[in-house]
ZAMARGU-4260 file (C-alpha; in steps of 0.2 Angstrom, whole numbers, plus 5000, padded with zeros to 4 digits):
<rodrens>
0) 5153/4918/5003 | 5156/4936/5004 | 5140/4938/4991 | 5129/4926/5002 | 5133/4938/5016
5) 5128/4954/5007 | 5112/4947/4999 | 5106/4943/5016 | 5109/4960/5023 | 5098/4967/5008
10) 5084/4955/5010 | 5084/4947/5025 | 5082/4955/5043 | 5085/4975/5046 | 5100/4980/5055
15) 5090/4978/5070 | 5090/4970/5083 | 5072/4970/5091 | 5061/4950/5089 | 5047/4962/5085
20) 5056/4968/5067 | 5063/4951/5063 | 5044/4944/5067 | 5035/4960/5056 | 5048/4954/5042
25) 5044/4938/5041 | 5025/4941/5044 | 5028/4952/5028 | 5038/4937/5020 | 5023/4925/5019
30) 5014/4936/5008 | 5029/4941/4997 | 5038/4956/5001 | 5055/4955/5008 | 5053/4963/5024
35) 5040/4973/5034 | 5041/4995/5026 | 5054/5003/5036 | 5043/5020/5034 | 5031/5010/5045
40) 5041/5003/5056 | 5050/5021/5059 | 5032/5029/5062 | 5027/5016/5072 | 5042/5016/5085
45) 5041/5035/5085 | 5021/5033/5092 | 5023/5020/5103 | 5040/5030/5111 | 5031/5045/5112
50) 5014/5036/5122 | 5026/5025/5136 | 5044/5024/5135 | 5042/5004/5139 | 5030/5001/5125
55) 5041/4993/5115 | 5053/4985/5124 | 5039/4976/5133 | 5027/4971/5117 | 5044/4963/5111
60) 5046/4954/5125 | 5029/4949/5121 | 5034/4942/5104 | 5047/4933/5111 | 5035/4925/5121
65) 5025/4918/5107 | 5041/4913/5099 | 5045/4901/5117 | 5026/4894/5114 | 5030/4889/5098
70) 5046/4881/5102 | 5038/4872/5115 | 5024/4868/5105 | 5014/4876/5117 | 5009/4869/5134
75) 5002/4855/5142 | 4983/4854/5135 | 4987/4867/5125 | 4996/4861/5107 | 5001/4872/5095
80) 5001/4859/5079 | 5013/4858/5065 | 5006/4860/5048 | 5008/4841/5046 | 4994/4839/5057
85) 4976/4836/5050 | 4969/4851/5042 | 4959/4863/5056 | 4941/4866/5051 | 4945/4887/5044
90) 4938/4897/5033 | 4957/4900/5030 | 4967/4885/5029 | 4983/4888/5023 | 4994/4881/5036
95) 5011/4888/5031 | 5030/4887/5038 | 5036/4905/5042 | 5053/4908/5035 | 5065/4919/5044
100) 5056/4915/5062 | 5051/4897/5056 | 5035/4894/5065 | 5019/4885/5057 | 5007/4898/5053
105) 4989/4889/5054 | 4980/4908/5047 | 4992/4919/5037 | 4981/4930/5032 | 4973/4932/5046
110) 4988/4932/5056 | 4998/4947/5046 | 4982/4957/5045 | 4982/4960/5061 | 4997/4972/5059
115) 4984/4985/5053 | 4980/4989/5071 | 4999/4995/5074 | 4994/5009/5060 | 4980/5013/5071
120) 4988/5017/5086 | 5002/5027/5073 | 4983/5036/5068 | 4979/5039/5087 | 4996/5046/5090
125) 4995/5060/5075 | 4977/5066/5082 | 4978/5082/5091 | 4964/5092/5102 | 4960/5078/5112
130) 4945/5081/5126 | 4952/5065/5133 | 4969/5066/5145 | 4984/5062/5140 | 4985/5044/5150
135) 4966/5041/5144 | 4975/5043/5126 | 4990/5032/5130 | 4980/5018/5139 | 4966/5018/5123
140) 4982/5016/5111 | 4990/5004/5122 | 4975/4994/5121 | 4975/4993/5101 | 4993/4988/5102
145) 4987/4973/5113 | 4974/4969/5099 | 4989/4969/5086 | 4998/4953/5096 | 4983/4945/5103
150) 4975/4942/5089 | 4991/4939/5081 | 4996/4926/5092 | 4979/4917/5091 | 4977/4916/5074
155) 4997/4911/5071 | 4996/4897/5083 | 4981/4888/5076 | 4965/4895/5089 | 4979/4887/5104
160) 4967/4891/5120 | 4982/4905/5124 | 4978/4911/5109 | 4961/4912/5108 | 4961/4920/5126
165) 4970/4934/5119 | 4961/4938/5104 | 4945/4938/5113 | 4950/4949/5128 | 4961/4961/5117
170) 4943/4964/5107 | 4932/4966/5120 | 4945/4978/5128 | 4945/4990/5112 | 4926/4993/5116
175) 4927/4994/5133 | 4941/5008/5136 | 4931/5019/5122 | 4915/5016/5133 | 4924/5019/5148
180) 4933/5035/5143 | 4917/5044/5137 | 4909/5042/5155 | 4925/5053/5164 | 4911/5065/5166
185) 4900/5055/5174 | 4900/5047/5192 | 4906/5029/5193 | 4892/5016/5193 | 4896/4998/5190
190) 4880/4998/5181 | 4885/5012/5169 | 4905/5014/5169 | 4905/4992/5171 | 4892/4987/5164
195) 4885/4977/5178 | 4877/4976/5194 | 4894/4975/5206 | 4909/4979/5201 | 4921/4973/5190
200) 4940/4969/5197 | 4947/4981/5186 | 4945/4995/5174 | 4949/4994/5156 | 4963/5005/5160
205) 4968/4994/5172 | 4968/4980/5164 | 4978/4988/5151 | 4992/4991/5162 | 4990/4973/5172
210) 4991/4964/5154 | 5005/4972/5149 | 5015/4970/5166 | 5010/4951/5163 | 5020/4950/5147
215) 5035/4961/5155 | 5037/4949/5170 | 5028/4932/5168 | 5035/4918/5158 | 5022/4914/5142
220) 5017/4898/5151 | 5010/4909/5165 | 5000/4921/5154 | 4984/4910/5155 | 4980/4909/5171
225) 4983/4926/5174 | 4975/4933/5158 | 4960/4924/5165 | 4958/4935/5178 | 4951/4949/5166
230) 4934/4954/5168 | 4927/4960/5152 | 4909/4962/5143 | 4908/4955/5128 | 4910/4965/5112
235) 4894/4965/5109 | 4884/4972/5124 | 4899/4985/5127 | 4896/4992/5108 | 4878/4992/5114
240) 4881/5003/5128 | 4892/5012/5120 | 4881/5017/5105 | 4866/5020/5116 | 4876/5032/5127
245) 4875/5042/5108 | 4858/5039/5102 | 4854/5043/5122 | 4862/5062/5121 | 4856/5065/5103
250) 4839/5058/5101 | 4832/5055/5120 | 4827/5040/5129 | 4811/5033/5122 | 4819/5038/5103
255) 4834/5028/5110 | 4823/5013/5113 | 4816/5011/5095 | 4832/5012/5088 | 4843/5003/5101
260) 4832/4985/5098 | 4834/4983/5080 | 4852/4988/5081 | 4858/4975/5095 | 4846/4961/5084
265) 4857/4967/5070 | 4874/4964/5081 | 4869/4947/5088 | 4866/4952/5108 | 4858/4942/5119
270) 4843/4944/5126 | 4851/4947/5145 | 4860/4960/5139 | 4848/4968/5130 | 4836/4966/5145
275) 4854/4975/5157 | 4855/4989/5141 | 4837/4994/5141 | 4832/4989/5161 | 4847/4995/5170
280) 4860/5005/5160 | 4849/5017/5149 | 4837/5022/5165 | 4851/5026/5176 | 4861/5035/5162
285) 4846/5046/5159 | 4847/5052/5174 | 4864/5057/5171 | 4863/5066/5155 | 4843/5069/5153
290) 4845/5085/5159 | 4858/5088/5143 | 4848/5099/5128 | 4860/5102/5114 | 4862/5114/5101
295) 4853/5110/5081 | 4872/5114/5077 | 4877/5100/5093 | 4864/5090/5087 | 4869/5089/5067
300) 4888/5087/5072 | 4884/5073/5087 | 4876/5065/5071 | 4886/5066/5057 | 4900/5061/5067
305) 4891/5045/5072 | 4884/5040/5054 | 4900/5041/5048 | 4906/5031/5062 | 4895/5018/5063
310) 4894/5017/5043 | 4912/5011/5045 | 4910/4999/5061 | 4896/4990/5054 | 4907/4986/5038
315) 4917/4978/5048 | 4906/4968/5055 | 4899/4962/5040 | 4915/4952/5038 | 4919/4945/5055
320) 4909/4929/5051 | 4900/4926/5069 | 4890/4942/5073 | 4881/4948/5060 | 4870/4933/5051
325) 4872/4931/5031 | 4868/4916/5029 | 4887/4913/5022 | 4886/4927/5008 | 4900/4936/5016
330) 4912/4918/5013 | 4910/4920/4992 | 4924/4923/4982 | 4916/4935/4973 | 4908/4943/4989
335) 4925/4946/4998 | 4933/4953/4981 | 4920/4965/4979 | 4921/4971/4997 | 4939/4975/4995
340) 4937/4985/4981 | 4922/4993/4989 | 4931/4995/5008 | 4941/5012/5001 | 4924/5019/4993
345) 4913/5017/5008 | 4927/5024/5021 | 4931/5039/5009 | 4912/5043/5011 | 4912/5040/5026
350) 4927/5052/5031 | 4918/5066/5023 | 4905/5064/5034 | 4914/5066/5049 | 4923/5083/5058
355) 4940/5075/5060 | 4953/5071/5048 | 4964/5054/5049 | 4979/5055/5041 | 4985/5037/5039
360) 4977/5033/5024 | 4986/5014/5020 | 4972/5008/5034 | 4956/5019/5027 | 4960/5012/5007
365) 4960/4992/5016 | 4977/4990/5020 | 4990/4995/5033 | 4998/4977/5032 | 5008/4967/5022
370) 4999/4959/5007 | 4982/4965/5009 | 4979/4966/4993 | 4978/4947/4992 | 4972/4943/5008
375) 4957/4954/5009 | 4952/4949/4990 | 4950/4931/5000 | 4949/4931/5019 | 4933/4939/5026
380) 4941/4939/5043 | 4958/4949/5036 | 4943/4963/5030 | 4937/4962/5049 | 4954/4967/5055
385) 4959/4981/5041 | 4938/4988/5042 | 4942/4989/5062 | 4960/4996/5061 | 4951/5011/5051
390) 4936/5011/5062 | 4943/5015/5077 | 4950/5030/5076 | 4934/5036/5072 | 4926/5028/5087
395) 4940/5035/5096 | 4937/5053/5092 | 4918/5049/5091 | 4918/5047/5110 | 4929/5060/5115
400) 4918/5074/5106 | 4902/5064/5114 | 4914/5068/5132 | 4915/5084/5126 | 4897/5089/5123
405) 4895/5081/5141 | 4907/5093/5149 | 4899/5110/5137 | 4883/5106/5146 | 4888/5098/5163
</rodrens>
């Protein structure tokens, strides 16, 4: 009995009492290892302390939600299936009982790979000489963190409508605090800072704080209706503006225009919103940030930084299976094993193009989550998560120096 007890202090849970490590261990369990890297864990904790002495405490909370959902097997209209149901119609499906916190698992390597964007915000906390304040910082971060359960808790519980609220809001926020956070500079607008022609309820930074004061206080079952009270653009028109805003201040307006159409065809956006980027946004924008003449030294920084960038996003787009249009190539075996060995070649170029070092390297060779070495050989969708975790940072640090240049000349 006595050598039952001691085997399960070495393998099983950490002397730890959080839900949040007893869930990382047994994410980390369904691909293998015995628990969840305690040098991760340690740097992860560190981070998220130093950004907001809640952070923790409430994203466990969080997970203790997801555990309740499952429990309940989710709510009314809203099922979250055992694995004995019918098969779902995945890419991935691998329905799988998670042991330690035994909940079906409908996407395990989807699920787990989401733990990549923790390493992210570990990456935002170690960069230094930021343009940005210091709550800009702490609400972007805060905002990744919220990509890390939300997709999580979608791709866990089998696409539940909870779920899939989550994962779609948590990655159209990502984009939209970035865009929001490289306009400080510029008067608010709904049609530049919202992207819209009134108002939005709530900034990105807002919504932040509101989504997380959700999961502190409400029960799960009341996260829905409340989460639905988010107003976001989609991913796609907020990357749009975004990467306008840079092709705006390096290249001018009408350069802007013959690049900027191509692109959003490339990204899927449809046609109202190309008509809002082109029409509304870029126009009124110009008028902001026309008058800005930079530097041939500005000028080959602004763009180096961006092609790196951009080289990295578009990657991981490639395997996020409902944007960009391959005509299922990127669902091959042999396609999604050659990606991952190619992931850590094309972000190492791409590092040495741009003018900040990243220091969490796990995320830039492909991984930054417990068995990524099998999952991303398989899952296009696991590469999507992993190619964004390592992207971010640079789009992060893209924007701030794009706020910077803004301020040099303002």
């Amino acid at each position: 009995m006595l050598y039952v007890f001691i085997l399960f202090l070495i393998i099983g849970f950490k002397c730890d009492d959080l839900t949040t490590r007893q869930m990382y261990d047994s994410m980390a369990r369904l691909h293998g290892d015995l628990s969840y890297p305690d040098s991760w864990w340690q740097e992860r904790n560190e981070c998220f302390n130093s950004l907001s002495p809640n952070l923790v405490d409430t994203l466990d909370i969080g997970w203790q939600g997801m555990i309740k959902y499952w429990k309940s097997r989710g709510s009314d209209n809203d099922t979250w299936y055992s694995c004995d149901t019918d098969e779902k119609d995945w890419f991935e499906k691998n329905c799988t009982m998670q042991h330690g916190i035994e909940m079906a698992i409908w996407e395990p390597c989807n699920y787990v790979s989401n733990l990549a964007y923790d390493r992210l915000v570990v990456e935002v906390c170690k960069q230094e000489g930021w343009t940005l304040g210091e709550l800009d910082v702490r609400r972007i971060a805060e905002a990744f963190s919220l990509v890390t359960f939300g997709s999580s808790f979608m791709h866990g519980s089998g696409e539940t409508i909870l779920g899939q609220l989550q994962d779609t809001a948590s990655n159209n926020l990502f984009a939209y605090i970035l865009h929001q956070a490289s306009l400080l500079n510029i008067p608010y607008d709904p049609i530049i800072h919202d992207l819209t022609i009134t108002p939005r309820n709530m900034s990105a930074a807002e919504i932040v704080e509101y989504w997380l004061d959700i999961i502190e206080t409400k029960d799960v079952t009341e996260w829905y209706d409340d989460l639905r009270m988010i107003d976001i653009p989609s991913l796609q028109k907020t990357f749009s503006g975004l990467l306008t805003h840079i092709m705006l201040l390096d290249f001018g307006f009408n350069a802007t225009v013959d690049i900027g159409r191509p692109f959003m065809d490339l990204l899927g956006v449809e046609e109202e919103d190309k008509d809002f980027i082109f029409e509304l946004y870029l126009p009124l924008l110009q008028e902001h940030i026309g008058h800005i003449k930079l530097s041939i030294l500005e000028k080959a920084e602004l763009t180096e930084n961006t092609i790196g960038s951009v080289i990295k996003l578009l990657y991981a787009f490639l395997w996020q299976e409902h944007v960009i249009d391959l005509g299922g190539l990127n669902l091959t075996p042999e396609a999604n094993a050659a990606g991952a060995a190619f992931t850590p070649k094309l972000n190492a170029f791409a590092n040495n193009l741009t003018r900040w070092d990243l220091t969490v390297e796990d995320v830039q060779l492909g991984g930054g989550y417990p068995g990524y070495a099998g999952c991303n050989d398989l899952i296009p969708h696991a590469k999507w998560h992993a190619q964004t975790s390592a992207a971010l940072s640079d789009m992060t640090r893209l924007m701030d120096f794009v706020l910077k240049l803004e301020k040099r000349h303002s």
